[in-house]
Every structure is written in structure tokens, then in C-alpha cells.
C-alpha positions in Angstrom: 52.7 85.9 67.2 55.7 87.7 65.9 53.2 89.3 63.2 51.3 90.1 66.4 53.9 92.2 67.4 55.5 93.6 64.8 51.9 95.0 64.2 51.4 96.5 67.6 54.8 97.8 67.4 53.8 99.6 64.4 51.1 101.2 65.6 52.1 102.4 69.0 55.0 103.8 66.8 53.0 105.9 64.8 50.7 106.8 67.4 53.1 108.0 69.0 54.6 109.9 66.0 51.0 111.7 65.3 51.7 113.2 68.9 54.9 114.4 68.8 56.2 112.6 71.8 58.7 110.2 69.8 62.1 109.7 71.9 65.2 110.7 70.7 67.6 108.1 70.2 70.9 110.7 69.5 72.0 113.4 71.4 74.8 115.8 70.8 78.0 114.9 72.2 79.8 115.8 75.3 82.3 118.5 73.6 79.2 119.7 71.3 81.4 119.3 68.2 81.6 115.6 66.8 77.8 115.0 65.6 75.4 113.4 67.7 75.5 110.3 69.7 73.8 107.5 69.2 72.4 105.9 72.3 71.4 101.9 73.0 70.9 99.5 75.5 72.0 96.4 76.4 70.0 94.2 78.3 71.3 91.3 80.4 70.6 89.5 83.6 74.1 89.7 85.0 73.0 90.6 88.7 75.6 92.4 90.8 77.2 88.5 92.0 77.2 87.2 88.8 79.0 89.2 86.5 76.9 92.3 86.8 80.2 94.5 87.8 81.9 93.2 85.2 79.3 95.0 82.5 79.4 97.9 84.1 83.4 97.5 83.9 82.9 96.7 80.2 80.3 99.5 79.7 81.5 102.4 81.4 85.0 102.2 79.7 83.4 101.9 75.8 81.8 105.1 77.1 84.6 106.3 78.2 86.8 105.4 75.1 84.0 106.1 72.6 82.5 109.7 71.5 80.1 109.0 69.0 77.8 105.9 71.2 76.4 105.6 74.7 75.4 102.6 75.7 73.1 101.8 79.0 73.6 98.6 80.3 70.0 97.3 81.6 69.7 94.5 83.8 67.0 92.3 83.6 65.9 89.7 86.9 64.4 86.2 86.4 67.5 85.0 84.2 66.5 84.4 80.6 63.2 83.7 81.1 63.0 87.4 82.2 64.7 88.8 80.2 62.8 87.6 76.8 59.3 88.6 79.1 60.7 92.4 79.3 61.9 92.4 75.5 58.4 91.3 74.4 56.9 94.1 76.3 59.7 96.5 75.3 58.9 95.7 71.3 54.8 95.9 71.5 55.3 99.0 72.9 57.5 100.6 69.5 61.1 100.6 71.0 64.3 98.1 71.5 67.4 97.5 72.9 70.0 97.1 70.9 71.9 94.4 72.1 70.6 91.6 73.8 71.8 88.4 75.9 69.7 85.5 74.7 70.0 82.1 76.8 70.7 79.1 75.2 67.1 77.7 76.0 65.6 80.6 73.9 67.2 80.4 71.4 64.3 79.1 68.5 61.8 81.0 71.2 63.3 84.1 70.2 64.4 83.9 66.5 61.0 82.4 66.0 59.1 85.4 67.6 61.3 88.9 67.5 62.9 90.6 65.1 67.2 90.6 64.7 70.1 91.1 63.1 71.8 88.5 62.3 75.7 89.1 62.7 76.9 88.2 59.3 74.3 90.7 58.2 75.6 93.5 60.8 79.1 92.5 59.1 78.4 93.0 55.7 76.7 96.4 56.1 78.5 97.7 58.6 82.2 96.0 58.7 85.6 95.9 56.5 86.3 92.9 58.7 84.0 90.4 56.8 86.0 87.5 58.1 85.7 88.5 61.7 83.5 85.3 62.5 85.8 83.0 60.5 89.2 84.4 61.9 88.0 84.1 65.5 85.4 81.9 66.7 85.2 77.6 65.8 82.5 76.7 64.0 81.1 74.2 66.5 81.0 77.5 69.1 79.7 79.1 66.3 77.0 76.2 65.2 75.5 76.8 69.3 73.8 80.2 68.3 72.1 78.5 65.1 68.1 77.9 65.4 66.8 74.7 64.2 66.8 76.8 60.2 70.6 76.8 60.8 70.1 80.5 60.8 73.3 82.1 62.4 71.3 84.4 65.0 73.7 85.5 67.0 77.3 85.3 68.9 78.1 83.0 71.5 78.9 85.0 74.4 79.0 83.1 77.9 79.7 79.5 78.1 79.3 77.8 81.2 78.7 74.3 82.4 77.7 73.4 86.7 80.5 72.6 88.9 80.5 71.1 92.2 82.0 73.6 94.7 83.4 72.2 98.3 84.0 73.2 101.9 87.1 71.4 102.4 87.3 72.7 105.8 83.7 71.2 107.1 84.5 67.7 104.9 87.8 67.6 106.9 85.6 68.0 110.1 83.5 65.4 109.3 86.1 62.9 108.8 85.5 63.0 104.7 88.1 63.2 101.9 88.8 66.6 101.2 89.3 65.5 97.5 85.5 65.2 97.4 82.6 63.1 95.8 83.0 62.0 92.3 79.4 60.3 91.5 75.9 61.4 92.9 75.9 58.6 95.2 78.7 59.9 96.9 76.8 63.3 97.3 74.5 61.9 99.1 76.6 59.3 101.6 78.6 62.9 102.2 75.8 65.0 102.9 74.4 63.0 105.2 77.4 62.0 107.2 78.3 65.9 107.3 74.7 66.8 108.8 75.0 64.1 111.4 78.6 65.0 112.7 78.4 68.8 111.9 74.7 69.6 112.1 75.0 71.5 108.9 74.0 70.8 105.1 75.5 68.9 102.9 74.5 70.1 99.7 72.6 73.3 98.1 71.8 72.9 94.3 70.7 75.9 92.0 67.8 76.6 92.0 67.1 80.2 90.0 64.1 80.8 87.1 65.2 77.9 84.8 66.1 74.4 84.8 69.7 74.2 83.9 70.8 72.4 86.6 67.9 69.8 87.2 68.6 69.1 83.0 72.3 67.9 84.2 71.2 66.0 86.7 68.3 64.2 84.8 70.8 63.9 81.2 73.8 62.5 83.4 71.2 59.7 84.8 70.5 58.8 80.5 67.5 60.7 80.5 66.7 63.0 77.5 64.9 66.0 77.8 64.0 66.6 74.4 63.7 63.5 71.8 62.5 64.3 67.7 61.1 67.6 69.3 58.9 66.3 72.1 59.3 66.4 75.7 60.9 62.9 77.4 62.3 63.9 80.4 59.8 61.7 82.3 61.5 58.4 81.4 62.2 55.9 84.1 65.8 57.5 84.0 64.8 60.8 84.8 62.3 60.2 87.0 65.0 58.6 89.3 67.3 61.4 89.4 64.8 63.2 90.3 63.9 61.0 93.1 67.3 61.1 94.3 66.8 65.0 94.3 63.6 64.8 96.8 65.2 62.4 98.7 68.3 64.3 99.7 66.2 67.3 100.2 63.4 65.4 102.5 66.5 63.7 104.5 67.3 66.7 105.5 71.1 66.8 103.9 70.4 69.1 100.8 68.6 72.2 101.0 65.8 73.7 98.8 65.9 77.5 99.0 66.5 80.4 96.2 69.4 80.5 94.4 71.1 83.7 95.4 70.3 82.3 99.3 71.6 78.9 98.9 75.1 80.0 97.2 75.2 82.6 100.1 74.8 80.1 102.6 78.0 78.2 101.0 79.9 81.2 100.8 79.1 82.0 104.8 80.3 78.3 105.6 76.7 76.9 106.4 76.7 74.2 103.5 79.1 71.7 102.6 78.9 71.7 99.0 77.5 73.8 95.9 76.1 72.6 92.4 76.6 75.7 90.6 77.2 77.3 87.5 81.1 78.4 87.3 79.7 81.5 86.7 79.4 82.0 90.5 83.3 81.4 90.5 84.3 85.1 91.3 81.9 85.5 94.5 82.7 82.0 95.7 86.3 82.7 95.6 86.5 86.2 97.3 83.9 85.2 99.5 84.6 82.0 101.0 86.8 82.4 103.9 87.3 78.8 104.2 89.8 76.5 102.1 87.5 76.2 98.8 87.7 74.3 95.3 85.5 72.9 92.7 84.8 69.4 91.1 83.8 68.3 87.6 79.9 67.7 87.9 79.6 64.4 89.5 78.2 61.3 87.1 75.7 58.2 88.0 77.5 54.7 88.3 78.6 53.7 84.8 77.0 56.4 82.9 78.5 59.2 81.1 78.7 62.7 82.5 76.0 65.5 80.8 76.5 69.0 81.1 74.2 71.5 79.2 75.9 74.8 78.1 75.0 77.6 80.2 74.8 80.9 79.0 73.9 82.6 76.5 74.5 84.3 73.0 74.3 88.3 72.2 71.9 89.0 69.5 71.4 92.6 68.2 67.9 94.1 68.5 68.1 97.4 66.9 66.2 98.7 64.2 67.1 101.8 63.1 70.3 102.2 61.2 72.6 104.3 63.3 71.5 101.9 66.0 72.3 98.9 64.6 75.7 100.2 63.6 76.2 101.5 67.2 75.0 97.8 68.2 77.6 96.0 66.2 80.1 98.6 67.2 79.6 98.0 70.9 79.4 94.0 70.3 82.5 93.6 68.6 84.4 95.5 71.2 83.2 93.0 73.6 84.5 90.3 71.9 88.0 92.1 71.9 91.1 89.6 73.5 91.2 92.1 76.6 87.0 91.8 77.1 86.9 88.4 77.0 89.7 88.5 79.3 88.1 90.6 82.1 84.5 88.8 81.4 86.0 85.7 82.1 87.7 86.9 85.0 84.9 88.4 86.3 82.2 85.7 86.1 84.1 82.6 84.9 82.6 81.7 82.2 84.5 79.8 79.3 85.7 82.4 76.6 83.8 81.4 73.2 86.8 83.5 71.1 89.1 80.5 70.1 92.5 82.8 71.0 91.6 84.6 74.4 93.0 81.5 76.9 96.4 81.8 74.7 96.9 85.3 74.7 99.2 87.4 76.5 97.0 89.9 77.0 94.0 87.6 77.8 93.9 84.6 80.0 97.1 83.0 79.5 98.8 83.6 83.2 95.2 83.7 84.9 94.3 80.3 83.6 97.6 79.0 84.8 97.0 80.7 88.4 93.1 79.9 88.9 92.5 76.0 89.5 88.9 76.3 90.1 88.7 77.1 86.3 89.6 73.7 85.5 86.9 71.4 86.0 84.9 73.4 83.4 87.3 73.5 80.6 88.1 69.9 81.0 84.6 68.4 81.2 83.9 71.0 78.1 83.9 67.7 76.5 80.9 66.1 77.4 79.0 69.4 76.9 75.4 68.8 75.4 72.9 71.4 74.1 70.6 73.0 76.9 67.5 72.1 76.0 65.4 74.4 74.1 61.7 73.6 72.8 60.8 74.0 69.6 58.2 76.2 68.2 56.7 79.1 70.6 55.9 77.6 73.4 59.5 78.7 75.0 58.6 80.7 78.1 55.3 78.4 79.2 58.0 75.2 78.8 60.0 76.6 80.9 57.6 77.7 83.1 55.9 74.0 83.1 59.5 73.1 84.4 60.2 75.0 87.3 56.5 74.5 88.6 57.3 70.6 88.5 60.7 71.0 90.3 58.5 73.2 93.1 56.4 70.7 93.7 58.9 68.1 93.6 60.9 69.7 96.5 57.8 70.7 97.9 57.0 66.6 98.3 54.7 66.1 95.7 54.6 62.9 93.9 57.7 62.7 91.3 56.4 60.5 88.8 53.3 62.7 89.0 54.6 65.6 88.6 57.1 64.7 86.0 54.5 62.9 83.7 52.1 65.9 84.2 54.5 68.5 83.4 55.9 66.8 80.1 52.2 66.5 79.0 51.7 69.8 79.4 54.7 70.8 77.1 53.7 68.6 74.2 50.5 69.7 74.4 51.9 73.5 73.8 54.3 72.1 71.2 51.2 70.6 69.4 49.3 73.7 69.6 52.1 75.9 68.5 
């Protein structure tokens, strides 16, 4: 497949040659005098309430500061999933972006079927700073943007785990402890008291275009998504948790609608509780207009808390020389103390540079301001790998997986469904 494109790409690019139409990729600069500037994009699937202000923060002032790049930040729906979609169409058609945000459950998907720089590459060609990797980031962050080669193929950029958010106010008015549910049993025994003596929901759980969340839920219960590079979510284990999903939801006390509508509906004081990425920290917080906080990811009875890694690494794209300078140059700004610092402010995620959360000019006094960062950092321990299919059958996995969890909410039959979908993915993992 990758020779598929890299073939197409070809051709489209000399077609397009032959008729003079090529696009220019550099322009003269604003004063006319310093040489031309090289122009990329950066595609990422930070949406305006979820860090998508924050890029343009980050973007506009590089521009600003920087006379010899423009960068266009390009943002791309659909979450990863999406976003690998549009790059596949952007590189069959000749062109690409030059930096890119890869999710963690793409991450063999796309070194296995687009072409990259890797960063130690981008740093021997194009940096003095050749210990830049070494000096700031720990090799197990470092180790999370490795494919299954142990090829470094990009940065680890956001971190994030999913966090329980609360409605102290409507827990209080139910007669609940306002210190919350700490297991999945007690989710459910408060979301149904606070619909009986408040009429509204208990509990809203992500639902956007992966399976993130669900993969917590279904881990934390001793299920394994992935075991010796076959699907095995449909255990007995994971089948159950899933259960317990459909239950809550046909009960009435959990609520199955998007993901942008559900974490509104929190926000606006019509649900009780939120499992959500702390990502979603920065419009919780200046929206909620009630007394809010967040809880470490709630565990099963006697089994130990899973939480995949959320978010994603940067990987440059570029291919032509100037732009994968102008790449680099653009990516290792953003890993600067100060743009971790407002990145992390602005969306929550963990910083993956090893100083920022020490720093006086990162995170230091906000870290020791903002509780609702917490729970995150301290159940950064029992982080696990979101789970990414080998081979590349990526995008039809994933795919396979948020089919099953629609029909699971919709009713159907969980063991069904789950069995079904699993089949499905090993029979693209065979055939790939």
C-alpha cells in the first residue's frame, strides 16, 4: 500500500509538472528583503474546545517571531482516525503537510504506510543540538513513539489519560458524597440514585471517533485488547464491562450521545458526572458554573486501574528540503519550556518534556494552583499503551470498534457484537 502511494504521488507530481501548475511552496517575505519563505502546514485535530486556541496561540506567535517560515495550522475532524484519512488523500494527490499529529493508535498504521522523517534524522541534518532528544525527553516517553521495528518515528507530544469529572453541586443534592465514586460500581449506585432524586443523568462517557475510553473501561475490568498481535477484547472480562456499559445506559442513568454534546451537557449542569479525557480540562473549568473537580479513573473491585495514553506524537511529513528544515524548525519551538507550558495550560494534557512541570517559566506555580491536574499525573502510573493493531489494517480496526460500541448502546447483543467485531479484526490482521 505505501508503494501504492508513493507511486500515485509520483505521478500526479509530474503530471502536474508537465503542466505548469505546480504550487509554490516559498514566497518572498513580508519586508521583500530576507529571501523567501518557506511555507508548511500542520495538521491536527485540536477543535476549538479542545486545545484548538491554543495552536493558533502557538502558531500565530512563531509567525509572528519568525521571518523566514509560515506555518498554517490545519485542523482535521474525526480525531486521529481523520486525520490519517485526509493525510492519505493529501499524499496520493503529490503534496504534504509538514508536521503532523499522529495518535497513539496509529502509530504502526502510519509508519507502516506514509513516508517521515524520523526526528533523529531531522536532527542530524538540520541541528547543532544533536543531543536535544537525550537532554530533554525520558526514554520511556521517548520509547511511546517507537513502532513495533523500535523505529523512533516521532515526538511524544500530548499525553493524556480519562478522568472522572464531578457535579459536586447535584451529588450534594442528591444526598451523595461530594468526594465522589472510587470504583465502577459506585458509578452506577450514584447515577442512578441522582436520576431518581434529581431527574437528571448520572453519567456521560466519551464517546468521539475512537475507542480510547471504552479500552479503559474494558483493560481496568483485566481484559486485553491486544494479546501476541491479535484481537482479545472479547474475553469474559471484557465482555462484562461492556455489559455494565449497556446497562447504565439502558437504565436510563448514563447517557449515549456525541462527544462534544455529552461534555456540553456536564458543563451546562445537566449530568452528574464526565469520563473524559483531561484534555477537556480547560472548557470544563471555565465553563462549569457549578462547584467542579475531577477523580482518578475509577477501578473494578480488586483489580488494578488501566489507563491507555491519550494523545498523540508529532511526526514530520515534509519532503522537500527547505520544508523539512522549516518542519523541524517549527517542531522544536513547540517543545520549548514556555510551549509546553501554555499547551498544557490550554488543554491539560501531561507535558512529555521531563523539565516543563519544574520550571519557572513553565508549570511550576500553575501545577501548584490547578487541582484538577492531579488525578492524571498521579495515576500516570498505571498508564498502559493505547492499543494499536499491527500491520495495515489501522483505520478498518478502528472502525470495526466504534461500529460495535454503536450497536452496543444501540441494544444489540454484547457478546454478539463483541465476538463479531474482534473476528472481523483478525481477519484484517491476517489479510494484511
Amino acid at each position: 500500500m505505501k508503494k501504492l502511494l508513493k507511486a500515485v504521488a509520483i505521478a500526479l507530481l509530474i503530471g502536474t509538472l508537465f503542466v505548469g501548475c505546480k504550487k509554490e511552496t516559498k514566497e518572498a517575505s513580508a519586508d521583500g528583503n530576507s529571501g523567501e519563505k518557506i511555507k508548511i502546514e500542520y495538521y491536527h485535530v485540536n477543535a476549538e474546545t479542545q486545545g484548538g486556541a491554543s495552536v493558533k496561540e502557538l502558531v500565530d506567535n512563531f509567525n509572528k517571531n519568525n521571518d523566514h517560515i509560515e506555518v498554517t495550522d490545519v485542523y482535521n475532524p474525526d480525531m486521529y482516525k481523520g486525520l490519517m484519512q485526509n493525510l492519505q488523500a493529501k499524499q496520493a494527490a503529490g503534496e504534504s503537510p509538514g508536521l503532523v499529529q499522529v495518535g497513539w493508535a496509529f502509530l504502526d498504521y502510519f509508519s507502516n504506510n506514509f513516508d517521515y522523517v524520523s526526528p533523529e534524522e531531522a536532527i542530524e541534518k538540520y541541528d547543532e543540538d544533536k543531543n536535544f532528544l537525550k537532554d530533554n525527553f525520558l526514554p520511556n516517553v521517548l520509547d511511546l513513539a517507537k513502532n513495533s521495528d523500535g523505529d523512533q518515528v516521532g515526538i511524544p507530544y500530548s499525553l493524556s489519560t480519562p478522568v472522572l469529572y464531578i457535579n459536586k453541586d447535584i451529588l450534594k443534592e442528591a444526598g451523595l458524597s461530594e468526594e465522589g465514586p472510587k470504583t465502577w460500581a459506585e458509578v452506577h449506585e450514584f447515577s442512578k440514585t441522582i436520576k431518581e432524586k434529581t431527574g437528571k443523568y448520572g453519567l456521560y462517557i466519551q464517546e468521539p471517533a475512537d475507542f480510547w475510553g471504552q479500552q479503559a473501561i474494558i483493560e481496568s475490568n483485566g481484559a486485553k485488547m491486544i494479546t501476541d498481535n491479535k484481537a482479545s477484547f472479547a474475553s469474559p472480562e471484557g465482555i462484562e464491562a461492556m455489559q455494565f456499559y449497556q446497562d447504565m445506559v439502558k437504565d436510563g442513568s448514563a447517557l449515549h450521545i456525541s462527544w462534544d454534546e455529552g461534555v456540553q451537557s456536564f458543563v451546562d449542569g445537566n449530568i452528574a458526572m464526565c469520563y473524559t479525557t483531561i484534555a477537556r480540562r480547560e472548557q470544563i473549568q471555565k465553563g462549569a458554573s457549578f462547584d467542579v473537580t475531577s477523580l482518578m479513573s475509577p477501578t473494578f473491585e480488586n483489580k488494578e486501574r488501566k489507563v491507555p495514553a491519550g494523545g498523540c506524537f508529532l511526526a514530520i511529513t515534509a519532503t522537500d528540503d527547505d520544508e523539512i528544515k522549516a518542519a523541524w524548525e517549527f517542531e522544536k519551538y513547540l517543545y520549548g519550556i514556555e510551549q509546553m507550558a501554555t499547551w498544557t495550560k490550554g488543554t491539560g494534557y501531561t507535558p512529555p518534556r521531563k523539565d516543563v512541570a519544574e520550571a519557572e517559566n513553565g508549570l511550576k506555580s500553575f501545577l501548584e494552583e490547578n487541582e484538577m491536574m492531579k488525578p492524571a499525573i498521579e495515576q500516570s502510573r498505571d498508564v498502559v499503551s493505547w492499543a494499536s493493531f499491527p500491520g495495515n489494517a489501522g483505520l478498518e480496526s478502528e472502525q470495526a470498534l466504534l461500529d460495535m460500541r454503536d450497536e452496543i448502546l444501540a441494544g444489540d447483543d454484547v457478546k454478539t457484537s463483541m465476538e463479531n467485531a474482534q473476528e472481523k479484526i483478525n481477519s484484517l490482521l491476517e489479510n494484511n
